[in-house]
C-alpha positions as a Markdown table, in Angstrom:
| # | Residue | x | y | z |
|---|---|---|---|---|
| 1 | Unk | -24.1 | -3.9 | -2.0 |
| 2 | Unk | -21.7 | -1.6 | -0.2 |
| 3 | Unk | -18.1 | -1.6 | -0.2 |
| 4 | Unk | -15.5 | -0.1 | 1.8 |
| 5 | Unk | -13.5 | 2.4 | 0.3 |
| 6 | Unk | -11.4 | 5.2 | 0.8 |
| 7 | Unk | -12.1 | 8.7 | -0.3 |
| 8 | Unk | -12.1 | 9.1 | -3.5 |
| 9 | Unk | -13.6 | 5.5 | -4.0 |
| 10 | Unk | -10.3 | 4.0 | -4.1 |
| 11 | Unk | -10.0 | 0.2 | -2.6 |
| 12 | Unk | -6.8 | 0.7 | -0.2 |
| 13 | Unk | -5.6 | 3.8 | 1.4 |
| 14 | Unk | -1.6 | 2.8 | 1.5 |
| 15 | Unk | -1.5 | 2.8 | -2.5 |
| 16 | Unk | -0.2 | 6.1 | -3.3 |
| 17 | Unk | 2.3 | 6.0 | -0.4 |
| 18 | Unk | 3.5 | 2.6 | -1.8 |
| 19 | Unk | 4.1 | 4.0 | -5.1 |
| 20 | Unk | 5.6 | 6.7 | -3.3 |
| 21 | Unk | 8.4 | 4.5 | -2.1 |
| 22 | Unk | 8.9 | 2.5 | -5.2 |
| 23 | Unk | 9.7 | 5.7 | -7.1 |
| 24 | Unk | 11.8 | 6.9 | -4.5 |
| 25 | Unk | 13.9 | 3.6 | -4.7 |
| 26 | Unk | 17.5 | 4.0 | -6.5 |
| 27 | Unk | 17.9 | 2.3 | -9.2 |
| 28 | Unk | 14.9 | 2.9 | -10.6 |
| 29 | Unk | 12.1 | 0.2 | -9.9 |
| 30 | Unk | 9.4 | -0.6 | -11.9 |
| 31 | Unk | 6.7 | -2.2 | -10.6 |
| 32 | Unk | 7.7 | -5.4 | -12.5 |
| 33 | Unk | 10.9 | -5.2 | -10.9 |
| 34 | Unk | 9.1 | -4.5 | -7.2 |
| 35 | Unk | 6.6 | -7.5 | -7.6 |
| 36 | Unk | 10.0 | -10.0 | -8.7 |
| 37 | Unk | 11.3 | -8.4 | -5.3 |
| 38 | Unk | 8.2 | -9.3 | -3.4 |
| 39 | Unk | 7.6 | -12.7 | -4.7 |
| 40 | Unk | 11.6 | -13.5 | -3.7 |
| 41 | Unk | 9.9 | -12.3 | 0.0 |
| 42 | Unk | 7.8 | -14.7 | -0.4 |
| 43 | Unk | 4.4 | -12.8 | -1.6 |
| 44 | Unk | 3.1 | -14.1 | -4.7 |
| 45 | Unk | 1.9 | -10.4 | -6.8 |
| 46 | Unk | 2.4 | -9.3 | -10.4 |
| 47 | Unk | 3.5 | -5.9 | -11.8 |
| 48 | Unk | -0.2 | -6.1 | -12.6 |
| 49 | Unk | -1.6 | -6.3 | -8.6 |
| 50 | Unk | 1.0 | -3.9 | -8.1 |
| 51 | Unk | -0.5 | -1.0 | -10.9 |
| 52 | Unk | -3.7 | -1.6 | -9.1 |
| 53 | Unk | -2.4 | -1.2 | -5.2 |
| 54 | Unk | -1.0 | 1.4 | -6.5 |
| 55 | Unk | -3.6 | 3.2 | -8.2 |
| 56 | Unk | -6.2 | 2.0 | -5.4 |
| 57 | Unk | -8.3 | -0.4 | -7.6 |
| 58 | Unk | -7.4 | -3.3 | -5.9 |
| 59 | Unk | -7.8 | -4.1 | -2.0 |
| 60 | Unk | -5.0 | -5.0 | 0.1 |
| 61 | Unk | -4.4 | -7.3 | 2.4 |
| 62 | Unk | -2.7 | -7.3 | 6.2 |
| 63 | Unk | -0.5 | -9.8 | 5.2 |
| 64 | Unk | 0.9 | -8.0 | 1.9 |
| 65 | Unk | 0.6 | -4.7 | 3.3 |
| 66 | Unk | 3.4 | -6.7 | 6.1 |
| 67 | Unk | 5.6 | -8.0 | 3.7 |
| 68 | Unk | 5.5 | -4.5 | 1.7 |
| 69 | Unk | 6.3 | -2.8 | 4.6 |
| 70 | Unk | 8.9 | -5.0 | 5.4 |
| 71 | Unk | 10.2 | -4.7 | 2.5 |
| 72 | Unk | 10.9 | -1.0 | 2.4 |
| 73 | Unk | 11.5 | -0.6 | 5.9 |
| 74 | Unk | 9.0 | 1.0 | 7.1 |
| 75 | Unk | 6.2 | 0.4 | 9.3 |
| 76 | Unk | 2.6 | -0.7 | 8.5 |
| 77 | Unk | 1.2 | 2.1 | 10.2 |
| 78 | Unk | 3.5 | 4.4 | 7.9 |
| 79 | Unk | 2.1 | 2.9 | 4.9 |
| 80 | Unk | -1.4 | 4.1 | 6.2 |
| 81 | Unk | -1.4 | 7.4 | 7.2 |
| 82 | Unk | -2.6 | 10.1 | 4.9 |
| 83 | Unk | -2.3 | 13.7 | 4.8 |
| 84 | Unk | -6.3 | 13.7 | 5.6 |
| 85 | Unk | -6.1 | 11.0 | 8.3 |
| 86 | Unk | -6.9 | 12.8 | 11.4 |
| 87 | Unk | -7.4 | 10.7 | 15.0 |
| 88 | Unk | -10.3 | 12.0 | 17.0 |
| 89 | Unk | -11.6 | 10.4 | 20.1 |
| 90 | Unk | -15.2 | 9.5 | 20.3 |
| 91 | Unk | -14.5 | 10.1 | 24.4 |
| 92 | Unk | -17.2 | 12.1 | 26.1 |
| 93 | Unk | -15.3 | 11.7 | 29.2 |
């Protein structure tokens, strides 16, 4: 059965980028202390879901990449772009 994933086989592509952010954060956060934060915004994850967003072994959904992006004030499309994204039109026009 195929699944979608990114390169690399991971499950999300906004995992590293996440982590990014939560290591950037001062204090420190752990990911426990990033999935209390969440769950007082109202998305129900664990420091577990979080190691695996992270890590890209677990899929993601619109509505928690939202709330994470809320959260760190940033925008969802931030939280997807990759240094090897590239747009290219299909346009033969």
């Amino acid at each position: 059965m195929y699944k979608n994933r990114a390169s690399g086989g991971k499950l999300n592509i906004s995992g590293i980028r996440i982590a990014h952010l939560r290591m950037s954060m001062r204090p420190r956060t752990s990911q426990r202390m990033l999935a209390d934060q969440l769950q007082l915004a109202g998305l129900d994850l664990d420091k577990n879901a979080i190691s695996k967003i992270e890590l890209g072994k677990r899929f993601i959904t619109d509505i928690e990449l939202k709330v994470i992006a809320d959260f760190f004030g940033v925008t969802t499309d931030s939280l997807l772009i990759t240094k090897e994204s590239t747009y290219t039109s299909n346009d033969s026009t």
